[in-house]
Rosetta silent file (secondary structure, phi, psi, omega in degrees, C-alpha in Angstrom):
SEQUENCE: XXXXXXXXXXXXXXXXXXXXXXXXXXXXXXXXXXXXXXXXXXXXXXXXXXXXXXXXXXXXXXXXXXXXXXXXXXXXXXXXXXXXXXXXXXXXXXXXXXXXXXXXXXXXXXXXXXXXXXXXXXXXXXXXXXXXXXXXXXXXXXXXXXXXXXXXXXXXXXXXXXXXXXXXXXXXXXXXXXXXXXXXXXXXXXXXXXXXXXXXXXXXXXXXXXXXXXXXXXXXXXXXXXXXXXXXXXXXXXXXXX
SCORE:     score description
SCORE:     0.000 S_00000001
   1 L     0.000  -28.657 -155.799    6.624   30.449    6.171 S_00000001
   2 L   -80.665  -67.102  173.036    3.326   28.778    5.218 S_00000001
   3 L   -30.855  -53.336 -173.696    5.231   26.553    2.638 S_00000001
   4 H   -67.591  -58.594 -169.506    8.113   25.648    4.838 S_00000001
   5 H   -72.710   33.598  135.229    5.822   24.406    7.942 S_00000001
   6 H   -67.884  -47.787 -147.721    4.283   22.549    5.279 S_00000001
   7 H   -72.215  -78.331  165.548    7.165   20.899    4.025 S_00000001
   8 H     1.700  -66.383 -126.714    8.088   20.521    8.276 S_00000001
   9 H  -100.407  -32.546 -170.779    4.669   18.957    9.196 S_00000001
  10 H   -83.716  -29.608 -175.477    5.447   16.357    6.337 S_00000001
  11 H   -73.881  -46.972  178.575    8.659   15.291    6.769 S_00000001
  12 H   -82.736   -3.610  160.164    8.037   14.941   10.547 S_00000001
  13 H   -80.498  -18.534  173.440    4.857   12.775   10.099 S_00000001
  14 H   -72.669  -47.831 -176.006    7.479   10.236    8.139 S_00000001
  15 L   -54.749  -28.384  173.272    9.636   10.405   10.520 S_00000001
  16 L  -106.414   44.891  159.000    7.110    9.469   13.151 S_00000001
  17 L  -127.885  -27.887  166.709    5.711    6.475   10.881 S_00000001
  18 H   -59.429  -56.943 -169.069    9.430    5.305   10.743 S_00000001
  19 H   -79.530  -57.863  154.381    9.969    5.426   14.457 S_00000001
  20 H    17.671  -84.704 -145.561    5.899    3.541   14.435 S_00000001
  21 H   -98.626    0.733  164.409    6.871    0.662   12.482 S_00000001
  22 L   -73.318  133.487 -172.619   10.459    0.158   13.497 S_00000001
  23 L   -97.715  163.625  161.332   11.091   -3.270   14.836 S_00000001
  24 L  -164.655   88.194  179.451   14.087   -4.740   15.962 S_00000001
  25 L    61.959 -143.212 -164.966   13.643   -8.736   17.043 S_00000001
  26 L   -92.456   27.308  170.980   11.232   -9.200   20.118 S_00000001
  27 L   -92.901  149.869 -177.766   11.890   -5.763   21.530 S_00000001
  28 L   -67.583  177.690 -171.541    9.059   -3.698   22.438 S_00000001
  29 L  -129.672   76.517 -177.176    8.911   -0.178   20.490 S_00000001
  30 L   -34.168  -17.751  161.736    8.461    2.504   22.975 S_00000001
  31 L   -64.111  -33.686 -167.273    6.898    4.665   20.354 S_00000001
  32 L  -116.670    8.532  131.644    4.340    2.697   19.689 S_00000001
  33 L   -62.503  -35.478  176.789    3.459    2.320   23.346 S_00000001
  34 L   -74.663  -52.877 -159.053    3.063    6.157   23.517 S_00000001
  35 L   -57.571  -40.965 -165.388    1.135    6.324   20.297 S_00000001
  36 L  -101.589   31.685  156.097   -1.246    3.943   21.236 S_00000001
  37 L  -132.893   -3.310  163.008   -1.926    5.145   24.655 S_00000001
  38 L   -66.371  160.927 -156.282   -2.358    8.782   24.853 S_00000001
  39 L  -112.086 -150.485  161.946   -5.328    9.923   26.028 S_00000001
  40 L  -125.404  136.657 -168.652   -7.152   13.571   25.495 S_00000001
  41 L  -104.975 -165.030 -164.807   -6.577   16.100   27.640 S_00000001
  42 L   -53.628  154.813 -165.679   -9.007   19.130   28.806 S_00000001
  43 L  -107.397   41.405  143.979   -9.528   21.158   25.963 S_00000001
  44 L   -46.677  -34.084 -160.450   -8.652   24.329   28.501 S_00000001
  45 L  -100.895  149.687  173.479   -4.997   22.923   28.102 S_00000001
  46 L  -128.291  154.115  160.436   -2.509   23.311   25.027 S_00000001
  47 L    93.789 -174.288  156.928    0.495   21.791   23.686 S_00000001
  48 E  -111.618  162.293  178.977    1.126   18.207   25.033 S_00000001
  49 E  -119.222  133.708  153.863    0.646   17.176   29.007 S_00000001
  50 E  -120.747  116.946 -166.495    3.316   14.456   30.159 S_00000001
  51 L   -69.388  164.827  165.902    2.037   13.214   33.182 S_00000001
  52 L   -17.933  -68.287 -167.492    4.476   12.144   36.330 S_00000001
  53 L   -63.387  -14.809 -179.690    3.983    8.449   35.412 S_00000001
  54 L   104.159   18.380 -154.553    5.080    9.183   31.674 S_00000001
  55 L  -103.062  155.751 -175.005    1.501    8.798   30.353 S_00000001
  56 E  -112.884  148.642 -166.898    1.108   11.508   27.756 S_00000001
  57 E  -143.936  156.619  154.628   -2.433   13.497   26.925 S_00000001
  58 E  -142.896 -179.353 -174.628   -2.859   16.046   23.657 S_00000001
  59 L  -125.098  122.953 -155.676   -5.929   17.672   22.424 S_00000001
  60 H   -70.618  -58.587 -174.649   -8.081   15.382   20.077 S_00000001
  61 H   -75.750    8.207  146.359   -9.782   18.250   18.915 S_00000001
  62 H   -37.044  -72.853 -133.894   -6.538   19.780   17.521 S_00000001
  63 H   -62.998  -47.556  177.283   -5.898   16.642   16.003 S_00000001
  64 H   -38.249  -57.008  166.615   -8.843   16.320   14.564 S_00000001
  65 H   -78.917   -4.658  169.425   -9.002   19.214   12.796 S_00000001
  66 H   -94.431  -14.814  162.205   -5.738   18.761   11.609 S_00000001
  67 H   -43.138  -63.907 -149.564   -6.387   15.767   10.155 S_00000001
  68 H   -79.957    0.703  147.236   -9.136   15.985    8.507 S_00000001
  69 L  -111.421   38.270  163.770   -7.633   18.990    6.525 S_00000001
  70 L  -126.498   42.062 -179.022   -4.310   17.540    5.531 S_00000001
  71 L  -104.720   86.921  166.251   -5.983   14.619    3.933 S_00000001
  72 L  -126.503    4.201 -178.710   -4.590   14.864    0.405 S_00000001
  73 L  -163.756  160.072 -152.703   -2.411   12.124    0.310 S_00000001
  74 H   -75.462    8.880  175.416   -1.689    8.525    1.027 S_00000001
  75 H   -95.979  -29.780  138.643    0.698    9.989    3.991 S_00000001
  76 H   -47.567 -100.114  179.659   -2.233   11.399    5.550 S_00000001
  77 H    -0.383  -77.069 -167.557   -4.183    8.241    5.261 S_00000001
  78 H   -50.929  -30.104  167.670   -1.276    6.288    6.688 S_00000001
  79 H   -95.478  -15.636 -161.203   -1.114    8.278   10.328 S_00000001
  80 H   -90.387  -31.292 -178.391   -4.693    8.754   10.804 S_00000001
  81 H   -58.051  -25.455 -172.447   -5.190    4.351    9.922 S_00000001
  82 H   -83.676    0.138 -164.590   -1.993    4.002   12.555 S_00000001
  83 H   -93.756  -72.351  168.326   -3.631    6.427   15.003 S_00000001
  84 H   -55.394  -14.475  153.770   -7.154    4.828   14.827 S_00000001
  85 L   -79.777  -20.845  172.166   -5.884    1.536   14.395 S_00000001
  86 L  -106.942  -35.641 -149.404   -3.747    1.459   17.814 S_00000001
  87 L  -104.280   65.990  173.637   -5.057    4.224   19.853 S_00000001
  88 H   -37.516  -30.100 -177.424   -8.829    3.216   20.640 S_00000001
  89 H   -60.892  -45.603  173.545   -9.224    6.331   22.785 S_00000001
  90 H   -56.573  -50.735  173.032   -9.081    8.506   19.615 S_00000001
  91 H   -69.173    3.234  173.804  -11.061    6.163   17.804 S_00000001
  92 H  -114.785    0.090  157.055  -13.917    6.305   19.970 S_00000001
  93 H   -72.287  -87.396  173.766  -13.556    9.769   20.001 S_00000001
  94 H   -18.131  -47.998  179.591  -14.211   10.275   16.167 S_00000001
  95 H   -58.777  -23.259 -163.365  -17.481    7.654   16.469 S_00000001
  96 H   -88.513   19.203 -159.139  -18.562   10.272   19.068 S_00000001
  97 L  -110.300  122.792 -176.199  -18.147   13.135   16.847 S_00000001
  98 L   -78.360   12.916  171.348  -21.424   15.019   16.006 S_00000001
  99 L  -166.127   91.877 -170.272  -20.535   16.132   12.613 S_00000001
 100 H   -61.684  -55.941 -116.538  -18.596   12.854   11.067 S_00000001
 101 H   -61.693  -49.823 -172.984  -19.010   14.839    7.730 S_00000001
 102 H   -63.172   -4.901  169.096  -15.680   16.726    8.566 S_00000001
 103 L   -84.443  -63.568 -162.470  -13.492   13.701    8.405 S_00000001
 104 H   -51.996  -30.501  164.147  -15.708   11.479    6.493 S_00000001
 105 H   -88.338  -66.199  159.725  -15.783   13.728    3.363 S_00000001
 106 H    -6.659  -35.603 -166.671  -12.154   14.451    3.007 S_00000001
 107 H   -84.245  -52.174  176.797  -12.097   10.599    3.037 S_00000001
 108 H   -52.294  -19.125  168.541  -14.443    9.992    0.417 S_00000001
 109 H   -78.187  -51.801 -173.108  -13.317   12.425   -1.743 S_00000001
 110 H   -73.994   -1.111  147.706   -9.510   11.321   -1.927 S_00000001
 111 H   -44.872  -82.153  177.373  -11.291    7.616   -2.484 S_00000001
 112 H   -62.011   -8.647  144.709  -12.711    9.105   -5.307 S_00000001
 113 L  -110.801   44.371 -161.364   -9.571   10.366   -6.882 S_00000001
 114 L   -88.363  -22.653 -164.238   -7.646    7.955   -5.817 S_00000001
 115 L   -97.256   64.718  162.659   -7.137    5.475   -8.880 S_00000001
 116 L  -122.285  -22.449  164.984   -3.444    6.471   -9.708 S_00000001
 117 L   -14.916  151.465  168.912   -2.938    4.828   -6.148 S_00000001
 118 L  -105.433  166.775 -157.992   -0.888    1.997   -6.096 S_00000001
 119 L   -87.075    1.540  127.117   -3.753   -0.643   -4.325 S_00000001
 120 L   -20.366  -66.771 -174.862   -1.741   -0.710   -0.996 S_00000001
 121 H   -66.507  -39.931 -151.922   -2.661    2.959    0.111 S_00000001
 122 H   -64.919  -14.961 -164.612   -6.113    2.668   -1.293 S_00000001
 123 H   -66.092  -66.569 -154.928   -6.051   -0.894    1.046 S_00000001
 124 H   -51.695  -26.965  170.539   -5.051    1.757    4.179 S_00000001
 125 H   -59.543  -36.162 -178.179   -8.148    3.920    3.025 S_00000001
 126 H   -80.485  -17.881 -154.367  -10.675    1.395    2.842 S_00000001
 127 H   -88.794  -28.228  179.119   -9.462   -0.187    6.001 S_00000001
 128 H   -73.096  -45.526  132.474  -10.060    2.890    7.611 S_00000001
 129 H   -14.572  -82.703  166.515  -13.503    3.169    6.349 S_00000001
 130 H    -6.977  -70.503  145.577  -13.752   -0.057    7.415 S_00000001
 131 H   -15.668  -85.905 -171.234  -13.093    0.634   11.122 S_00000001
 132 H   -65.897   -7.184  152.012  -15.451    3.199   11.183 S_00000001
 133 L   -83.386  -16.800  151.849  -18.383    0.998    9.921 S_00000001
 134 L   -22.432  -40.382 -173.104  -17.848   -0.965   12.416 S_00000001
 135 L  -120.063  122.037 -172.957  -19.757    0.779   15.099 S_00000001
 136 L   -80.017    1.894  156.700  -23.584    1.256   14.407 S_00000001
 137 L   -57.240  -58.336  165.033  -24.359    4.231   16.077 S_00000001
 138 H   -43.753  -79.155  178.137  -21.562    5.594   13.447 S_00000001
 139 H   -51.789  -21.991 -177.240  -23.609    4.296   10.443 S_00000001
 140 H   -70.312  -45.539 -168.637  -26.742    5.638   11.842 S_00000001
 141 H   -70.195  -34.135  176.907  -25.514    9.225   12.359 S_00000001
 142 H   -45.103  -42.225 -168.569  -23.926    9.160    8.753 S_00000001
 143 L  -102.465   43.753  174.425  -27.472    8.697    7.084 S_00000001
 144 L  -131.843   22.704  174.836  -29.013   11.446    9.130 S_00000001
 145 L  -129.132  132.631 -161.855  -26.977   13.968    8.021 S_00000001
 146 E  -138.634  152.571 -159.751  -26.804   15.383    4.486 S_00000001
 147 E  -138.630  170.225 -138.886  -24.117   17.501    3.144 S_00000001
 148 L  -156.098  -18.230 -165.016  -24.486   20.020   -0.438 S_00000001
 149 L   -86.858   -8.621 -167.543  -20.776   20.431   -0.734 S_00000001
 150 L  -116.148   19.002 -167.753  -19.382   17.787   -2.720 S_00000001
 151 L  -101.589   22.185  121.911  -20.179   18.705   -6.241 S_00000001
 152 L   -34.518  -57.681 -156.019  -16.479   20.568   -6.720 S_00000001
 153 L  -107.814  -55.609 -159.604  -14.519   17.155   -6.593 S_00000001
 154 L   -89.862  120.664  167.664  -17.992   14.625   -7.496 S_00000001
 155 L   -91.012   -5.357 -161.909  -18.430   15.022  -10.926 S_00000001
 156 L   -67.793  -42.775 -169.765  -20.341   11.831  -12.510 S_00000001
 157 L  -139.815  154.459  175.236  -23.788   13.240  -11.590 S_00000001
 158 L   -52.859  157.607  176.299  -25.240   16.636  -10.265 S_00000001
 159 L  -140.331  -46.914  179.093  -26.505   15.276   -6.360 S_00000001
 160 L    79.508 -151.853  179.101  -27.663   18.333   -4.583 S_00000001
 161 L   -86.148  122.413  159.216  -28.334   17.425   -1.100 S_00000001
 162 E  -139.501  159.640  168.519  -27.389   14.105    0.252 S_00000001
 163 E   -51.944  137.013 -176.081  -26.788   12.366    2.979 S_00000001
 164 H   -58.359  -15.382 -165.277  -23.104   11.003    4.459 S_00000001
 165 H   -94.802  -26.008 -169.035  -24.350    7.492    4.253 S_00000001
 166 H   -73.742  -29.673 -150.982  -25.924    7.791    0.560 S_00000001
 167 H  -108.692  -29.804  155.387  -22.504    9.108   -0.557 S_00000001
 168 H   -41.513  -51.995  159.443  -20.745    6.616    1.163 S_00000001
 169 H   -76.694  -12.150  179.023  -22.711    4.193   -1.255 S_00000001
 170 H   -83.836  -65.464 -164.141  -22.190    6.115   -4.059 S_00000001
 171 H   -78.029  -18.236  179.515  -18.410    6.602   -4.242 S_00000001
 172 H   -77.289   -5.589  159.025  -17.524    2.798   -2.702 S_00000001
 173 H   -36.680  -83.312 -174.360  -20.078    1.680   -5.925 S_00000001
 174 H   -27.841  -47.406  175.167  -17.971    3.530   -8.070 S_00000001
 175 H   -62.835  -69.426  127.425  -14.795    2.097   -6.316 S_00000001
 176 H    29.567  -77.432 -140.555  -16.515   -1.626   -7.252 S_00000001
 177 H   -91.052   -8.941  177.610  -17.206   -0.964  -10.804 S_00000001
 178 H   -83.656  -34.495 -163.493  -13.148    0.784  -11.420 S_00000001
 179 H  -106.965   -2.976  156.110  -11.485   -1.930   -9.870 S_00000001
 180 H   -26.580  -73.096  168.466  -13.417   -5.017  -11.601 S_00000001
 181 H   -39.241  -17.620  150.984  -11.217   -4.329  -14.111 S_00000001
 182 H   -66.977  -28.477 -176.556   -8.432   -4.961  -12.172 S_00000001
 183 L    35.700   64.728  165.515  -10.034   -8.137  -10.424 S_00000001
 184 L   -95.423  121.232 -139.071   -8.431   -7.106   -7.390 S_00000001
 185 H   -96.511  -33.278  166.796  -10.269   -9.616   -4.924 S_00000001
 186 H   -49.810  -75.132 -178.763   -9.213   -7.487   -1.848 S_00000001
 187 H   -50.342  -45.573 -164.853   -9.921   -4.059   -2.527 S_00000001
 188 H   -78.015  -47.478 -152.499  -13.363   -5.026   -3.708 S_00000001
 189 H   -72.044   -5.702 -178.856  -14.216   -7.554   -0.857 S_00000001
 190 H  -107.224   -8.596  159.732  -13.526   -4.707    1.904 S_00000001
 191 H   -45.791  -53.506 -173.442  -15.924   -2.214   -0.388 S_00000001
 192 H   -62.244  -51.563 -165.653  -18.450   -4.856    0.136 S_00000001
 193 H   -80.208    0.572  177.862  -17.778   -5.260    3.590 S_00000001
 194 H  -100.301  -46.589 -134.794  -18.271   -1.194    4.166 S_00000001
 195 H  -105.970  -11.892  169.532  -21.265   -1.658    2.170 S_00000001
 196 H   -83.680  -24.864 -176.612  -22.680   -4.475    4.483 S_00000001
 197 H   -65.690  -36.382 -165.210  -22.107   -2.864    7.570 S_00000001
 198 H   -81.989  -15.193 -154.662  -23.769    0.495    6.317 S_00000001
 199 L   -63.194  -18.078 -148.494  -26.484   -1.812    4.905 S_00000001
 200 L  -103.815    1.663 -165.684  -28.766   -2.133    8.236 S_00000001
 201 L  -119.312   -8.368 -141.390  -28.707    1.809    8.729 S_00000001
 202 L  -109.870  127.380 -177.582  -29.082    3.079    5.628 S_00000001
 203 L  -145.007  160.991 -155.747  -32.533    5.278    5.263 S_00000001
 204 L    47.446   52.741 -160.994  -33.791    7.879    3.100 S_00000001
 205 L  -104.975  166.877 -143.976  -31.403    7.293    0.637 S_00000001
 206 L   -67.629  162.665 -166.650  -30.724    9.423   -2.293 S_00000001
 207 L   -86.728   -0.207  166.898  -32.126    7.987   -5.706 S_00000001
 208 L   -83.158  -56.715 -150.318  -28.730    8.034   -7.660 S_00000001
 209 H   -77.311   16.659  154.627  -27.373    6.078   -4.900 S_00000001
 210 H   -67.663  -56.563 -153.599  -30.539    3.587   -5.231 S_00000001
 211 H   -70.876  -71.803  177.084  -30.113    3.282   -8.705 S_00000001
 212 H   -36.690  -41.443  138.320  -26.320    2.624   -8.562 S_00000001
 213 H   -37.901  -43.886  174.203  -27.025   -0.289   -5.798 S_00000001
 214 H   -97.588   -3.303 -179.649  -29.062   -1.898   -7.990 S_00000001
 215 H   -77.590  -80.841  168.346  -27.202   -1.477  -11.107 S_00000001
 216 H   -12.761  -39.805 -161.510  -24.319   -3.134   -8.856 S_00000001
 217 H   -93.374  -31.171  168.162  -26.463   -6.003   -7.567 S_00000001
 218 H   -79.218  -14.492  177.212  -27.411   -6.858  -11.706 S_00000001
 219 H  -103.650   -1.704  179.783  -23.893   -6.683  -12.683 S_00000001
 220 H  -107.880    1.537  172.897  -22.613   -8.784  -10.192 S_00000001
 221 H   -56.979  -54.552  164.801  -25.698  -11.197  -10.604 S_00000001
 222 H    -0.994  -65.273 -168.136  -24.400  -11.405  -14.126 S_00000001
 223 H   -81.194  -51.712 -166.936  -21.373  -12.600  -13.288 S_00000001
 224 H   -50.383  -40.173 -149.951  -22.626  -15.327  -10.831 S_00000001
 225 L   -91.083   27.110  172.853  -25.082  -16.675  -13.336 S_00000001
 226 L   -98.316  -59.888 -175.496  -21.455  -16.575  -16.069 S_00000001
 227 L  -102.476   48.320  160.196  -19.297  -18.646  -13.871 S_00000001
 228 L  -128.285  167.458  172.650  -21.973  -20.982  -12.667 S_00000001
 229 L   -33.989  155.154 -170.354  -22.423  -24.895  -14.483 S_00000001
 230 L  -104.711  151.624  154.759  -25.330  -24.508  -17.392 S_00000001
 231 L   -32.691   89.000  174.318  -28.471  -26.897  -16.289 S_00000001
 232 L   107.088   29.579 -179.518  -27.717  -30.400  -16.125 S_00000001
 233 E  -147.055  115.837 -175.978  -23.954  -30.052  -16.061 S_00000001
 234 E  -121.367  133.293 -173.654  -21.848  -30.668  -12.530 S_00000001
 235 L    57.442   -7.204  167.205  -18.425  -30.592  -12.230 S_00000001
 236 L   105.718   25.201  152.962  -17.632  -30.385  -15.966 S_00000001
 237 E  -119.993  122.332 -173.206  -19.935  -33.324  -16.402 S_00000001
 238 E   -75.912  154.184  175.539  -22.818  -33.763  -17.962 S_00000001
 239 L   -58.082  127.416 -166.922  -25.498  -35.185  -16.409 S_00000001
 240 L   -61.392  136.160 -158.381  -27.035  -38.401  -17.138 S_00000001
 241 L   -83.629  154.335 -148.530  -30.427  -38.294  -19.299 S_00000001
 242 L  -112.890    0.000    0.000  -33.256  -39.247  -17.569 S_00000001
């Protein structure tokens, strides 16, 4: 049974990402009207409520939890970026959520095994990430909270207890220094853009993910001082002798 309403639960989130994204010239997509406007209803109530008017309510903290433990693949990823990407009610539900860690590790961990990915999903991953740096209240609560839990999947270094925000710098680092190789200009530049957001919040933080931030900030200094003109040479001319 367990197996089948697996296979069920999967088949019918494609099936609702199909009816999402179908288009068909300048008609609206009634699906994607619902999706992005239910609200949450009382969490007394089960099920879904469809109101009179047609407006639809479910219960976020279902949702929630079912999310954040079916995140093992980029077909996870892909409903919870269209859910928090349309449906702002949800998403300011998650920022309110007093223990991020259960979504927020699930994410970072398939981030960190992630690079058989083709660099689409890992785009929908980062972007979600993304999102969720976005609001600084979010970044605040991440580095006041420390989690003990993650050395089953993170293997590079032993960590002990750290913080959601330290580990946030730690695996998009990591993300950085795999995809160099790759020179994918995207992927890195929304990494960055995670890592600027988190940058104004981030206290007490753990001394691998110190060290790895500055290891980061000398390798890409490297690089600047590689592709810039040598002293006394502009434009692929040298300068005139004094």
């Amino acid at each position: 049974r367990g197996e089948h309403g697996a296979r069920l639960s999967e088949v019918g989130s494609l099936v609702l990402m199909i009816l999402l994204n179908f288009t068909r010239g300048g008609i609206a997509n009634p699906f994607q009207d619902i999706f992005s406007g239910f609200g949450e209803m009382s969490a007394s109530s089960g099920g879904v409520i469809v109101a009179p008017d047609g407006g639809v309510a479910v219960g976020f903290d279902g949702m929630y939890a079912s999310i954040a433990s079916t995140l093992v693949d980029d077909r996870a990823v892909l409903f919870l970026y269209s859910l928090i990407y349309s449906n702002h009610k949800f998403l300011n539900y998650v920022l309110s959520k007093s223990e991020p860690d259960v979504l927020l590790v699930p994410l970072l961990r398939l981030l960190h095994t992630s690079q058989h990915w083709q660099p689409n999903h890992k785009y929908m991953l980062l972007i979600v990430l993304l999102i969720l740096s976005h609001d600084a209240l979010y970044c605040a609560n991440i580095n006041t909270l420390t989690v003990t839990n993650v050395q089953s999947w993170f293997r590079d270094r032993t960590l002990g207890s750290i913080s959601l925000g330290s580990l946030l710098v730690v695996i998009l680092i990591r993300t950085i220094h795999t995809n160099l190789r790759m020179q994918d200009a995207f992927l890195n530049s929304n990494c960055l853009a995670i890592l600027m957001n988190l940058a104004p919040h981030l206290s007490n933080m753990h001394p691998y993910a110190a060290s790895r931030l500055v290891s980061l900030f000398e390798l890409l200094s490297r690089r600047l001082l590689a592709l810039s003109p040598p002293d006394g040479v502009e434009n692929g001319w040298e300068g005139a002798a004094a």
